[in-house]
MARVEXLO-117004 format. One line per field, with one value per residue (C-alpha): residue number from 1; z, y, x. Coordinates in nm, 4 decimals. Example, Ala and Ser with C-alpha at 12.3 -4.5 7.8 and 13.67 -1.06 7.14 Angstrom:
n <- 1,2
pz <- 0.7800,0.7140
py <- -0.4500,-0.1060
px <- 1.2300,1.3670
***
This chain:
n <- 1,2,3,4,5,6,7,8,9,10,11,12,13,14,15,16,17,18,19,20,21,22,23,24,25,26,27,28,29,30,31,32,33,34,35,36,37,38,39,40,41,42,43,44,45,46,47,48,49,50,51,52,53,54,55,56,57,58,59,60,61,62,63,64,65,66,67,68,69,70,71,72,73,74,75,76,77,78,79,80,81,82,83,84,85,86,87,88,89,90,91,92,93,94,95,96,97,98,99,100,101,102,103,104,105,106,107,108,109,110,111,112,113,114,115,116,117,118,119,120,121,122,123,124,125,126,127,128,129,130,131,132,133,134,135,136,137,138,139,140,141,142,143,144,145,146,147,148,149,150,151,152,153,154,155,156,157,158,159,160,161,162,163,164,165,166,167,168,169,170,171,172,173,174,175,176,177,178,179,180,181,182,183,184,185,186,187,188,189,190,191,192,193,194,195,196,197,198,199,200,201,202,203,204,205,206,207
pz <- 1.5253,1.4241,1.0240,1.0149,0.6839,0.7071,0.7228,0.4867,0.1891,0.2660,-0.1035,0.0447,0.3742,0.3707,0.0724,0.0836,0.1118,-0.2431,-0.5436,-0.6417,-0.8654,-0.7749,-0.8638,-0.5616,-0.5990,-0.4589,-0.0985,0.1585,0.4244,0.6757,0.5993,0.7597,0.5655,0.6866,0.6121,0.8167,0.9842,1.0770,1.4527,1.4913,1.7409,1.4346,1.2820,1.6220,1.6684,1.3280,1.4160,1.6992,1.5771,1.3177,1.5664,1.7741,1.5235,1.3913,1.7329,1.7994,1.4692,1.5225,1.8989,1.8010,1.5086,1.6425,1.5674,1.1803,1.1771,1.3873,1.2733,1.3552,1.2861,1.0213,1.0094,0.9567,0.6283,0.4660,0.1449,0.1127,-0.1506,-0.0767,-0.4298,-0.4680,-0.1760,0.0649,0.3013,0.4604,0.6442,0.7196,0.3375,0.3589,0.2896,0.3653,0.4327,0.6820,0.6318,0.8402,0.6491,0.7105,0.6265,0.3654,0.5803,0.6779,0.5324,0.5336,0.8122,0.9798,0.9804,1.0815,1.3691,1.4939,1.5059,1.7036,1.9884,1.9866,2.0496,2.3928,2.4832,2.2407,2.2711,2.2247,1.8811,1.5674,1.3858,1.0816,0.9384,0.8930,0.5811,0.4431,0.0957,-0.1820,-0.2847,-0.6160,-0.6350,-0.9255,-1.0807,-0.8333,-0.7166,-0.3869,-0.1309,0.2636,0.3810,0.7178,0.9275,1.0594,0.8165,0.7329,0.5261,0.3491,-0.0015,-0.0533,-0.0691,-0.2840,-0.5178,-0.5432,-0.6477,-0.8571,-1.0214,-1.0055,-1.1862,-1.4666,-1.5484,-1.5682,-1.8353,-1.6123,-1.4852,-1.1559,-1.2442,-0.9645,-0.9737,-1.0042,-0.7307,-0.7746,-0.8839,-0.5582,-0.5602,-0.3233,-0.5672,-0.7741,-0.4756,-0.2177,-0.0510,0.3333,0.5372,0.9071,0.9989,1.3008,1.5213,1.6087,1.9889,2.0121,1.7885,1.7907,1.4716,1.2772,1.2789,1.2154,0.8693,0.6750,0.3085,0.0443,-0.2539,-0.6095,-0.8811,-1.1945,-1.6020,-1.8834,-1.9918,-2.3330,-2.1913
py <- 1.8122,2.1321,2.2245,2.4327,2.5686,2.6117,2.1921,2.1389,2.4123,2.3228,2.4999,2.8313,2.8519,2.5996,2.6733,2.6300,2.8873,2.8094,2.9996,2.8427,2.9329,2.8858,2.9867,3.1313,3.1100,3.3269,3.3593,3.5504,3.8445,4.0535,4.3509,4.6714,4.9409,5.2575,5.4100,5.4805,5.3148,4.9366,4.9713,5.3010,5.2619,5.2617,4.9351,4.7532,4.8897,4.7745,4.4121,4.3810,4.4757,4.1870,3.9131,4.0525,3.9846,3.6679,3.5551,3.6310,3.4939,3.1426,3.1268,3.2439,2.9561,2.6670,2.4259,2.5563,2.5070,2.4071,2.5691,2.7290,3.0984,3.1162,3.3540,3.7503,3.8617,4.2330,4.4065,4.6858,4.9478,5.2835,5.3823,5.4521,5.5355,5.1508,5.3096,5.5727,5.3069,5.6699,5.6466,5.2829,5.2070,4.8515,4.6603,4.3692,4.0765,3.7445,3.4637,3.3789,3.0267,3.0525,3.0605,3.3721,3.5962,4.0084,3.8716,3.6753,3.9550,4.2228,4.0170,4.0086,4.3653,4.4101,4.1725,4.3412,4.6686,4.6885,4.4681,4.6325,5.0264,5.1288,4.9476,5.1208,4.8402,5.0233,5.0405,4.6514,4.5269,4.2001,4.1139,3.8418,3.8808,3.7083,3.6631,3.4482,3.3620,3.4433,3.3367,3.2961,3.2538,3.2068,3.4707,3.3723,3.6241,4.0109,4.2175,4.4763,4.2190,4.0710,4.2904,4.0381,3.7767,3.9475,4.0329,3.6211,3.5377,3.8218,3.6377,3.3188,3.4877,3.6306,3.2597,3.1090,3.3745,3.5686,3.9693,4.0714,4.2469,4.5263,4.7615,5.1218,5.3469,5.5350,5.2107,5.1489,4.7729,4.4843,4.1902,4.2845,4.4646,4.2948,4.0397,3.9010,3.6272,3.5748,3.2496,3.3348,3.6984,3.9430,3.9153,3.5301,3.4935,3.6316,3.8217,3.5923,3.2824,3.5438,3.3152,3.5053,3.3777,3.6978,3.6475,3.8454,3.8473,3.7666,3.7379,3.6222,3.8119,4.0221,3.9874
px <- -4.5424,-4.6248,-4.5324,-4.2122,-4.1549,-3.7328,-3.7772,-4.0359,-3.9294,-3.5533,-3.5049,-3.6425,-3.4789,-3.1622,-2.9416,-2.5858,-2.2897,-2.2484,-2.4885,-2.8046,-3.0823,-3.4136,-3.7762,-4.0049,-4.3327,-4.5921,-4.6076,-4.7936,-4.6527,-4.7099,-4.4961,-4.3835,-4.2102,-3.9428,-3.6621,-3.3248,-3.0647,-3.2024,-3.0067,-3.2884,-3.5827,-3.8473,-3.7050,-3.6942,-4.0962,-4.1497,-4.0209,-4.2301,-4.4985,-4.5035,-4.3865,-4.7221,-4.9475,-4.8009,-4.7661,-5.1700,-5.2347,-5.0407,-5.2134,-5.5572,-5.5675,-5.4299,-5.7130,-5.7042,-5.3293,-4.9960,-4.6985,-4.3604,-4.3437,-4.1029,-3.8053,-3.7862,-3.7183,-3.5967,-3.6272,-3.3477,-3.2926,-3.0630,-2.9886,-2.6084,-2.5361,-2.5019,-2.2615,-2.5032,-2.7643,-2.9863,-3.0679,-3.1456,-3.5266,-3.7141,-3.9737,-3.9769,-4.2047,-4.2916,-4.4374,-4.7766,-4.9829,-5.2326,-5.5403,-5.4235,-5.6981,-5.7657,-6.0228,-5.7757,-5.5581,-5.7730,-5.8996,-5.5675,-5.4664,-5.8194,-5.7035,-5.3665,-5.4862,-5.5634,-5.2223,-4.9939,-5.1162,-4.7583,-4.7910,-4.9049,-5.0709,-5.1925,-4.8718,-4.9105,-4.9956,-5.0913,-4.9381,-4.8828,-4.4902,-4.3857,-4.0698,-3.9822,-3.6584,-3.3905,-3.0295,-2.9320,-2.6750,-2.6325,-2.3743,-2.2153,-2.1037,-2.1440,-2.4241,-2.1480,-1.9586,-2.2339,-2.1031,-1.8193,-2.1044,-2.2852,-1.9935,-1.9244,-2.3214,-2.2834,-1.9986,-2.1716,-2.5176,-2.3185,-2.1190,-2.4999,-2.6124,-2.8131,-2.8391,-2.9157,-3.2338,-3.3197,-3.5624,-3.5119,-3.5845,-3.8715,-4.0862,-4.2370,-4.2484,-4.0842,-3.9972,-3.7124,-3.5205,-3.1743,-3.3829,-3.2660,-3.3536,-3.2841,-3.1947,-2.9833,-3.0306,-2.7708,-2.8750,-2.8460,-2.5390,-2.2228,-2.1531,-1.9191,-2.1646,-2.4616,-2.6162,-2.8529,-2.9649,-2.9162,-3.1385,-3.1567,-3.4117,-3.2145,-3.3520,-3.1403,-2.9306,-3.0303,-3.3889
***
């Protein structure tokens, strides 16, 4: 059977429609950043372009390792302003194995490029993300409503003694941002039994 990580790290990819804390460790991504409205051409380019190379990377390694691609993730930030998605900027990642190298990686953009010309592959990246202390939730239901979610782990963070701890704007980084994962997609499911996991870097609070 091949490994599928939303089985085997049940922790990362199953939690329950009720808070949790939990600790991510380090994992690696293949990630795609832009900016704009997420229903725009450019995000839809930027999500195939990392199911193409995860794709060539799962069926160009199957004797190193059998697995089940795991599911899409985003990063959002838009400063103040959530209700204009034009403003919005993220980054899209797909989990990749640990065998996947720079040289893995790189060998798989170079088959790609003759199949995928209408791809732009350089704006791929391969990339630890550390995470850390976090709290988390699965929202169920359309993306638009996911702020009432938020509002209750919110709740839920601040009765633990903790902070949502975001990072500010103009530091450039991924791991202290709104973090999204896609366990169900908006053209297989209808909106209210869309489930996506939300997940927020927290500290103590006073720290």
């Amino acid at each position: 059977m091949p490994f599928d990580f939303k089985k085997e790290q049940k922790e990362l990819y199953q939690p329950k429609t009720t808070p949790s804390i939990i600790d991510v460790p380090s994992i690696d991504f293949i990630v795609v950043n832009g900016n704009g409205d997420p229903n725009c051409e450019g995000f839809s380019t930027a999500v195939e372009t990392l199911y193409s190379l995860s794709y060539a990377i799962k069926m160009g390694n199957k004797a190193v390792f059998e697995y089940v691609v795991p599911p899409l993730e985003g990063i959002w930030w838009a400063g103040c302003d959530i209700a204009d998605k034009s403003k919005y900027e993220w980054a899209i990642m797909l989990r990749q194995p640990d065998f996947v190298t720079e040289r893995v990686f790189e060998a798989a953009k170079v088959a790609l490029r003759t199949k995928k010309k209408h791809l732009d592959f350089t704006s791929a990246r391969l990339e630890q993300f550390a995470e850390g202390l976090c709290a988390q939730i699965t929202h169920v239901g359309p993306y638009d409503e996911e702020p009432i979610t938020v509002r209750a782990l919110r709740k839920f963070v601040e009765e633990s003694g903790y902070v949502f701890d975001i990072a500010d704007d103009s530091i450039k980084i991924l791991s202290r941002r709104h973090h999204e994962i896609y366990l169900s997609g908006p053209r297989k499911t209808a909106p209210d039994r869309l489930k996506t996991i939300i997940r927020y870097p927290i500290k103590i609070v006073g720290k």
